[in-house]
C-alpha positions in Angstrom: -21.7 -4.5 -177.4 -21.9 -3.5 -181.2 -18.5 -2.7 -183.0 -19.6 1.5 -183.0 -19.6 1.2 -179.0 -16.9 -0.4 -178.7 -15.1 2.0 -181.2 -16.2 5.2 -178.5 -15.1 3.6 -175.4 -11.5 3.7 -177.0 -11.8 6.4 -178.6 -13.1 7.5 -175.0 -9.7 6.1 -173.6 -7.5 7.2 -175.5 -8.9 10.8 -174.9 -8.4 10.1 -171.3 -4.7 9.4 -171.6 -3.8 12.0 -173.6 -4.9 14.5 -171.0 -2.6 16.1 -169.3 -3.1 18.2 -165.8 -1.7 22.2 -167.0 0.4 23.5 -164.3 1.9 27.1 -165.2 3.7 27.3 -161.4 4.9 23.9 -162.0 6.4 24.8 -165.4 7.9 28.0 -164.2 9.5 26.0 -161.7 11.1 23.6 -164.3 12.4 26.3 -166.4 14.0 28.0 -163.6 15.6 24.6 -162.6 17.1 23.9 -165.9 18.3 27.3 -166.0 20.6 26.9 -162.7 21.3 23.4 -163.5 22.6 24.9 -167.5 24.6 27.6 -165.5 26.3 25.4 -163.3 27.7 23.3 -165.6 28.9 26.2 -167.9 30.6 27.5 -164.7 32.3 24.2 -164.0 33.3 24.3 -167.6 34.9 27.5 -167.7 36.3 27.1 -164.1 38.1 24.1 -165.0 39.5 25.6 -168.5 40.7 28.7 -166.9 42.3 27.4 -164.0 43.3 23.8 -165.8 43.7 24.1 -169.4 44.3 27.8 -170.5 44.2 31.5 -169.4 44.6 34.1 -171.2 47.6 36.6 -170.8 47.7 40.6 -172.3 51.9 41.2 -173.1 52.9 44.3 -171.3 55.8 46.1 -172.2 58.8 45.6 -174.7 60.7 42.6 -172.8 59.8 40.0 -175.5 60.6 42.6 -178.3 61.0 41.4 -181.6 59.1 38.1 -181.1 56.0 38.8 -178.7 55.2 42.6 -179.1 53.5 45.2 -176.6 49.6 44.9 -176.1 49.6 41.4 -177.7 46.7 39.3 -176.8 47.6 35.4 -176.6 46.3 32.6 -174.7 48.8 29.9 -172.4 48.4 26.6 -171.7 49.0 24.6 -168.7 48.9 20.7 -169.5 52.3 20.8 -170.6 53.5 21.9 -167.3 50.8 19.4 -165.6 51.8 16.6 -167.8 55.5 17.6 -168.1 58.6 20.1 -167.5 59.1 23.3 -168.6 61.8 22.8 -171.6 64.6 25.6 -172.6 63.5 27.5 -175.5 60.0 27.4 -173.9 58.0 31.5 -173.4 56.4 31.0 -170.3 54.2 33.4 -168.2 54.1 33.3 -164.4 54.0 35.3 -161.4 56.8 37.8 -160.5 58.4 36.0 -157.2 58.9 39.4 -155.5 55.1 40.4 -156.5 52.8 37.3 -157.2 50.1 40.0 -158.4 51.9 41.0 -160.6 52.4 38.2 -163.9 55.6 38.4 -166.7 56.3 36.4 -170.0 59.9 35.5 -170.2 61.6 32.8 -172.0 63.4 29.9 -170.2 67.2 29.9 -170.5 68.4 27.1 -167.6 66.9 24.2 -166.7 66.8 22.4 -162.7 70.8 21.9 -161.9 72.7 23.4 -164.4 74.6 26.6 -163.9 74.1 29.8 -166.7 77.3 31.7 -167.0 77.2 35.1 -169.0 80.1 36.4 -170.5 80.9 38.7 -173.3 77.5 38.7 -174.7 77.0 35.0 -175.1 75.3 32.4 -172.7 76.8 29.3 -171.7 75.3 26.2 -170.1 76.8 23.7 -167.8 75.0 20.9 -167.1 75.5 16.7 -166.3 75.9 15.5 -170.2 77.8 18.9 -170.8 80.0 19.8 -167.9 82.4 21.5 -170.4 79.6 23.6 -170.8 78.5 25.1 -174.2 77.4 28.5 -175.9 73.6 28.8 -176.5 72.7 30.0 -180.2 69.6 31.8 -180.1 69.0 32.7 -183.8 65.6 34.7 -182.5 67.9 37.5 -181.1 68.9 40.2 -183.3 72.3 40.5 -183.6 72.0 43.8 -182.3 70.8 43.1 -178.9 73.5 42.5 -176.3 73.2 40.1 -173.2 74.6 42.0 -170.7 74.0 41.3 -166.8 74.0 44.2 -164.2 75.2 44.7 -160.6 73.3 48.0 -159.4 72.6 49.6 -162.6 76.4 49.0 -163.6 77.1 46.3 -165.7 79.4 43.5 -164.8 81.8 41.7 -167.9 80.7 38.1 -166.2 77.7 36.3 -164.2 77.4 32.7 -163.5 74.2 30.7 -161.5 74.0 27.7 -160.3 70.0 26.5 -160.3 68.5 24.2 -157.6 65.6 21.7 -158.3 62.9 23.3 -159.3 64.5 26.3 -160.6 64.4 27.7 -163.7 66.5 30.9 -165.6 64.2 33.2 -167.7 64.9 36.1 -169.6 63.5 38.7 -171.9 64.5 38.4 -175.6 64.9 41.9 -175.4 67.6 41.6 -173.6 68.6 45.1 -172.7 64.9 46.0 -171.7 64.0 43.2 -169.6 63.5 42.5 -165.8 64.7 39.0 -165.4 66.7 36.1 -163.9 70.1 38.4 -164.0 68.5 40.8 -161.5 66.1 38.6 -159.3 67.6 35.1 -159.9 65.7 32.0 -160.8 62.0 31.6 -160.5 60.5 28.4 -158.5 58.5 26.0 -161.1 55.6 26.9 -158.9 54.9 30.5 -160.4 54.7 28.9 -163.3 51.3 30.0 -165.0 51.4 27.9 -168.4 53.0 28.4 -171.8 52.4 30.9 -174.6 50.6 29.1 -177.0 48.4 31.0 -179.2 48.2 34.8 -180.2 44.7 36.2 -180.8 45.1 39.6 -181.4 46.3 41.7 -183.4 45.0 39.7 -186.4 48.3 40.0 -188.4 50.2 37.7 -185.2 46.9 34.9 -184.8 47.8 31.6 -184.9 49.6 29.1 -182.8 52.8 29.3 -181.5 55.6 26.4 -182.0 58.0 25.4 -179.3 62.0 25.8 -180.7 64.6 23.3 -180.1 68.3 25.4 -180.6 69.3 23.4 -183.6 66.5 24.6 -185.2 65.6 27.9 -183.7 65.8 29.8 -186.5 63.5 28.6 -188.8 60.6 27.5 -185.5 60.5 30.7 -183.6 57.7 32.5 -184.4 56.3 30.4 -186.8 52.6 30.6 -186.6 49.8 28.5 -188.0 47.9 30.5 -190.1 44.0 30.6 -189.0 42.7 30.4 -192.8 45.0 28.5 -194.6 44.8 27.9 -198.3 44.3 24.4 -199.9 
């Protein structure tokens, strides 16, 4: 066999392989297959953010007035409350206990086991390494708002609760304009939704919010990351 025949038959062979069979059902098929298998995953994605990581959570109302303001748009997460316990200071969203379809954004006052007693307009806390009890300062109330707890409409001079494990004592920062733990009592960890954590609209409140510790709480609340900072 000369050197030109033997260039043909591979050239032959080669020609061969690269032929391919053309299949348009086939390849309909395929597409529609990658498609489903594409939109399962993004399902299982999304599934497991909304219901594991965050949910998103449209403020109603003037409860959390000055610091979380009507028709604000924020997101909460939940791995703190997976990972961890809900901490005093914390804004938390959950589901009202006497209407589970119905969620609120409150702020946690009392922790599991300690008692909250209210009296003329300040908040004291009882608990194991204070049984003395001391006065909460919460430097993200305006002066002008008064703590006041109510018995029928009427308000009482006085209130004290005692919380069980599991329980937690939430209230409104607007504190004369808020449905709360002074008229329903405490709310069971497990209406817990997550934490606000991140404000999305309007564009003048975006960024991320900070948890406060009381010693500081003045200069945390509120304070926002911007979402364009400057360097």
């Amino acid at each position: 066999m000369t050197n030109e025949e033997i260039k043909k038959e591979l050239n032959s062979e080669i020609l061969n392989d690269l032929k391919t069979e053309i299949n348009p059902k086939r390849d309909i098929l395929d597409l529609v297959l990658d498609l489903i298998k594409t939109g399962v995953i993004v399902f299982v994605v999304a599934f497991l953010l909304r219901y594991f990581v965050i949910q998103p959570f449209l403020v109603d109302g003037q409860s959390m007035m000055p610091n979380y303001h009507h028709k604000e748009y924020i997101l909460t997460e939940k791995l703190s409350y997976l990972l961890g316990q809900p901490k005093r200071g914390d804004v938390i969203v959950f589901r009202y206990p006497r209407n589970p379809s119905v969620s609120y954004i409150k702020r946690v006052i009392g922790l599991p086991g300690e008692t909250v007693r209210i009296t003329n307009n300040a908040i004291t806390v009882i608990n194991s390494t204070q049984p003395n009890g001391y006065i909460l300062t919460e430097e993200y109330i305006p002066n002008d708002f008064q703590t006041l707890t109510y018995n029928n409409g009427n308000s009482k001079e006085s209130y004290e609760k005692t919380l069980q494990e599991q329980e937690y004592f939430v209230m409104g920062d607007n504190r004369e304009h808020s449905s709360d733990s002074r008229e329903w009592g405490p709310l069971p960890k497990s209406f817990i939704t997550g934490r606000a954590w991140l404000t999305l609209m309007p564009l003048d409140r975006i960024g991320v919010h900070q948890r406060i510790t009381y010693r500081t709480a003045l200069s945390n609340i509120s304070k926002r990351l911007s979402s364009f900072p400057s360097y």
